[in-house]
LUMNU-197538 format. One record per residue (C-alpha): residue in three letters; residue number from 1; x, y, z. Coordinates in nm, 3 decimals. Each point is the difference from the previous one (the first is absolute). Layout:
<pts>
+-----+-----+---------+---------+---------+
! res !   n !       x !       y !       z !
+-----+-----+---------+---------+---------+
! Ala ! NUM !       X !       Y !       Z !
...
+-----+-----+---------+---------+---------+
</pts>
This chain:
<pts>
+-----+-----+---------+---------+---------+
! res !   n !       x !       y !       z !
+-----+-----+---------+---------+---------+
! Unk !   1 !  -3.984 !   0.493 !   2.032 !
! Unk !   2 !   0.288 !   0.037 !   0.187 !
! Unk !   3 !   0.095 !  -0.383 !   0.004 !
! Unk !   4 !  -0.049 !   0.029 !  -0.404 !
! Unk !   5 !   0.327 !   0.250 !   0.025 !
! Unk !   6 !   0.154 !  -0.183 !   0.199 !
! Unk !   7 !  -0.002 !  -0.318 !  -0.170 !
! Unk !   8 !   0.050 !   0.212 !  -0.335 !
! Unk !   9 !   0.318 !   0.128 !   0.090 !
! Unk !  10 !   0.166 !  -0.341 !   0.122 !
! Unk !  11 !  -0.106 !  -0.140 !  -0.353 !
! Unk !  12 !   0.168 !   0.338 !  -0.145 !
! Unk !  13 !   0.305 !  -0.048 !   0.262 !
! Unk !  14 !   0.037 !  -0.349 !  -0.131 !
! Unk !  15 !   0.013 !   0.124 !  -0.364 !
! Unk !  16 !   0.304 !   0.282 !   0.097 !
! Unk !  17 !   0.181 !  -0.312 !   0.135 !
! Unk !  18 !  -0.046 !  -0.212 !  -0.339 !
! Unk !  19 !   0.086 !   0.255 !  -0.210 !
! Unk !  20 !   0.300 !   0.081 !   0.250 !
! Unk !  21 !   0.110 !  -0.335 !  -0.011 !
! Unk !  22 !  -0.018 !   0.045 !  -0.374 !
! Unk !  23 !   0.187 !   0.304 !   0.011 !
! Unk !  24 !   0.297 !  -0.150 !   0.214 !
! Unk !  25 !   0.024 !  -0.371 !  -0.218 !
! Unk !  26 !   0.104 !   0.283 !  -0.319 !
! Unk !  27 !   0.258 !   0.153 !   0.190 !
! Unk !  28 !   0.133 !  -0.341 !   0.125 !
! Unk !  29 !  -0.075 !  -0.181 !  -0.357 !
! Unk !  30 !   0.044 !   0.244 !  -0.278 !
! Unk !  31 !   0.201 !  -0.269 !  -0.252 !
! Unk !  32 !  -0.277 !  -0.244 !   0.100 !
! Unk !  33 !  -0.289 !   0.249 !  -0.152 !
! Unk !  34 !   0.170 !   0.132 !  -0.263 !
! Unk !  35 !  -0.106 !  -0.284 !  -0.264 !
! Unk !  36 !  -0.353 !   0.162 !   0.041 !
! Unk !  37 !   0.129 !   0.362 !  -0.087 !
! Unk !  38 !  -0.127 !   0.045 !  -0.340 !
! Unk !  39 !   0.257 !  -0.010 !  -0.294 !
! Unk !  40 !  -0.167 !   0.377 !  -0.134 !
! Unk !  41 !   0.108 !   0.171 !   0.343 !
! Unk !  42 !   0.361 !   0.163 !   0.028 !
! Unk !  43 !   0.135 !  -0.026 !   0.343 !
! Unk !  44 !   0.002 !  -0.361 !   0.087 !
! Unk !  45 !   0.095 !  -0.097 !   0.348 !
! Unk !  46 !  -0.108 !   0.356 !   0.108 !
! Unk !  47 !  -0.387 !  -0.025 !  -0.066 !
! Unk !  48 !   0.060 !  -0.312 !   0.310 !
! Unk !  49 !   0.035 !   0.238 !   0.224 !
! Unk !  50 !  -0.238 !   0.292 !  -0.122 !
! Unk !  51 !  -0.268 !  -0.256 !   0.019 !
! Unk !  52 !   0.122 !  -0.126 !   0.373 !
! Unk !  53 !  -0.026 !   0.405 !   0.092 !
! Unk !  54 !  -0.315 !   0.031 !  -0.187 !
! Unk !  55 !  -0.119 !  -0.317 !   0.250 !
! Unk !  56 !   0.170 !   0.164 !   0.314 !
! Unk !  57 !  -0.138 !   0.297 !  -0.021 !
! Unk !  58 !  -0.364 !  -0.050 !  -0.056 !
! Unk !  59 !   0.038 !  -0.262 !   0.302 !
! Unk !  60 !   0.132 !   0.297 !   0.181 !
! Unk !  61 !  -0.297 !   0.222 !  -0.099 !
! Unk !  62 !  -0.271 !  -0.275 !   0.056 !
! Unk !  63 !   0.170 !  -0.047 !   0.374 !
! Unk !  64 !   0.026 !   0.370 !   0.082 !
! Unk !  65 !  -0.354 !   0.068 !  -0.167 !
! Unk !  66 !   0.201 !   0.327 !  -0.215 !
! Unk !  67 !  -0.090 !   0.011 !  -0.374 !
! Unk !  68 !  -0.185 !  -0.301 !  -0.018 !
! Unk !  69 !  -0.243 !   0.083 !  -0.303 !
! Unk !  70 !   0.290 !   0.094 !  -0.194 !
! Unk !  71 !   0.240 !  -0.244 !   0.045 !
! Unk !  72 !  -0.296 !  -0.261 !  -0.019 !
! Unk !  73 !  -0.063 !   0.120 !  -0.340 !
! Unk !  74 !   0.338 !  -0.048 !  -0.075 !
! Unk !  75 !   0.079 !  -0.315 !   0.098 !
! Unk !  76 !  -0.298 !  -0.093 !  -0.195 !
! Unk !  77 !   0.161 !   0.156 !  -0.318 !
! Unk !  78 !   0.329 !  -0.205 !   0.088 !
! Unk !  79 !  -0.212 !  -0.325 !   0.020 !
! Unk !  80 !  -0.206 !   0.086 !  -0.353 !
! Unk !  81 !   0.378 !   0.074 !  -0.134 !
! Unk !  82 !   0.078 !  -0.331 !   0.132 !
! Unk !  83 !  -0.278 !  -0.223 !  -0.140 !
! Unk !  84 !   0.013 !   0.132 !  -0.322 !
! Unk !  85 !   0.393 !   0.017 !  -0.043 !
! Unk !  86 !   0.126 !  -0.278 !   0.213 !
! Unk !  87 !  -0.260 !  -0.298 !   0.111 !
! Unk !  88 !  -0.256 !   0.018 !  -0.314 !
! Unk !  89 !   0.339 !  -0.022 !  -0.291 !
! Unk !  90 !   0.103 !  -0.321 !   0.275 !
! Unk !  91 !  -0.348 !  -0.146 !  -0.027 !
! Unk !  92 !   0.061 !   0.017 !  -0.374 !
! Unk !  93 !   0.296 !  -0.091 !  -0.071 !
! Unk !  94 !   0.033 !  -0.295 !   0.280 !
! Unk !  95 !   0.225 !  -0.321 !  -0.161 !
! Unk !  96 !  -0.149 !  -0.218 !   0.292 !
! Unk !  97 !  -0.314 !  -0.045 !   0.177 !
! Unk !  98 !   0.150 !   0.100 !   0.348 !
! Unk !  99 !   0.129 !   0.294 !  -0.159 !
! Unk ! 100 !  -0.335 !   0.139 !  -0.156 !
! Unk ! 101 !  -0.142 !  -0.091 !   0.378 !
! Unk ! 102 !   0.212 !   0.226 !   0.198 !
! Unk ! 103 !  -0.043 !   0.267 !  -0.252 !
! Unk ! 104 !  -0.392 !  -0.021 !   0.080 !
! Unk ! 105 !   0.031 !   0.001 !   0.384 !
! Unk ! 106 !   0.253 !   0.309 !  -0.034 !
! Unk ! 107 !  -0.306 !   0.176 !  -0.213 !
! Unk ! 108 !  -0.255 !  -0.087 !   0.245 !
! Unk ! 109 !   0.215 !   0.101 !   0.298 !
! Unk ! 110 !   0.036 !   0.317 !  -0.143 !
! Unk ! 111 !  -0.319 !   0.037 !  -0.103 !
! Unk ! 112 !  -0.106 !  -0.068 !   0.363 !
! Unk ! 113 !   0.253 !   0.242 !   0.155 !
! Unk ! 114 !  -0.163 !   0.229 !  -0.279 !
! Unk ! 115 !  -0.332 !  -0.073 !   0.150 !
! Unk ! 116 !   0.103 !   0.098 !   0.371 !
! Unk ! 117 !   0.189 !   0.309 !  -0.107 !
! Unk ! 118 !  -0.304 !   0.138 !  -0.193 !
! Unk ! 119 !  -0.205 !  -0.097 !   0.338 !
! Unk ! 120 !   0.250 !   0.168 !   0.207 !
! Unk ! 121 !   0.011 !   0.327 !  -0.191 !
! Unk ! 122 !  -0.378 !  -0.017 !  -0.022 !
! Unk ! 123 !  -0.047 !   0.021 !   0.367 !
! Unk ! 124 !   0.257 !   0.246 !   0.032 !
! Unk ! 125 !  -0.197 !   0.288 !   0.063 !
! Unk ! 126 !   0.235 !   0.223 !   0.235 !
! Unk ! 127 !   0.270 !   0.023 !  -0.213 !
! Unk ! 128 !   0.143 !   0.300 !  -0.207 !
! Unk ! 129 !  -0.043 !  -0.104 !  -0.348 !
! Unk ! 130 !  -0.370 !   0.001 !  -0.067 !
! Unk ! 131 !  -0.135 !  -0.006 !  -0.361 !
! Unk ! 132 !  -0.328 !   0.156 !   0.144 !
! Unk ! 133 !  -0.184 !   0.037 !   0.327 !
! Unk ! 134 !  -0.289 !  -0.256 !  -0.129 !
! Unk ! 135 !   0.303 !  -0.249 !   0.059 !
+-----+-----+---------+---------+---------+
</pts>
């Protein structure tokens, strides 16, 4: 059992360092990301770099094993906010065929960072925020 954990928390470890990467290419690229900023939202440039602090500090929390169920659960909101705001209008409203393809890997990418996140707060039994003790 105890290589399971281990090998569990490298593929968790990788995931802070995605999602850190993430977090750092909206700091250093705001302008470039905010085409994908919905029209709706008021704020502009600034939700860039809520959503790179939003990625920085879950990586944080899944490295430091603090919080993890919650901010698992909330990345997986962000991502659902995502899909259904950013990549799924994309998909629809591609001009081009390369277009309506990158909008479809950015929904399955999410999707499978959704996945993981859902797996990691699942396993995260030792945290603080607990739903119930079946959990």
């Amino acid at each position: 059992m105890k290589h399971y954990h281990i090998i569990s928390r490298v593929a968790i470890y990788l995931l802070a360092a995605v999602l850190f990467i993430f977090g750092v290419f909206h700091f250093l690229y705001p302008r470039d990301l905010l085409v994908y900023v919905p029209a709706f939202l008021v704020g502009g440039i600034k939700w860039a770099y809520v959503v790179g602090s939003a990625f920085i500090l879950v990586a944080i929390s899944f490295a430091t094993n603090q919080f993890v169920k919650f901010s698992s659960y909330l990345l997986v909101v962000m991502l659902i906010i995502f899909i259904l705001t950013i990549h799924v209008p994309n998909y629809m409203n591609a001009g081009d065929k390369e277009m309506k393809q990158l909008a479809l890997i950015n929904i399955l990418k999410d999707t499978a960072i959704m996945g993981f996140a859902l797996h990691i707060a699942a396993g995260a039994f030792h945290q603080h925020f607990q739903l119930d003790n079946s959990d």
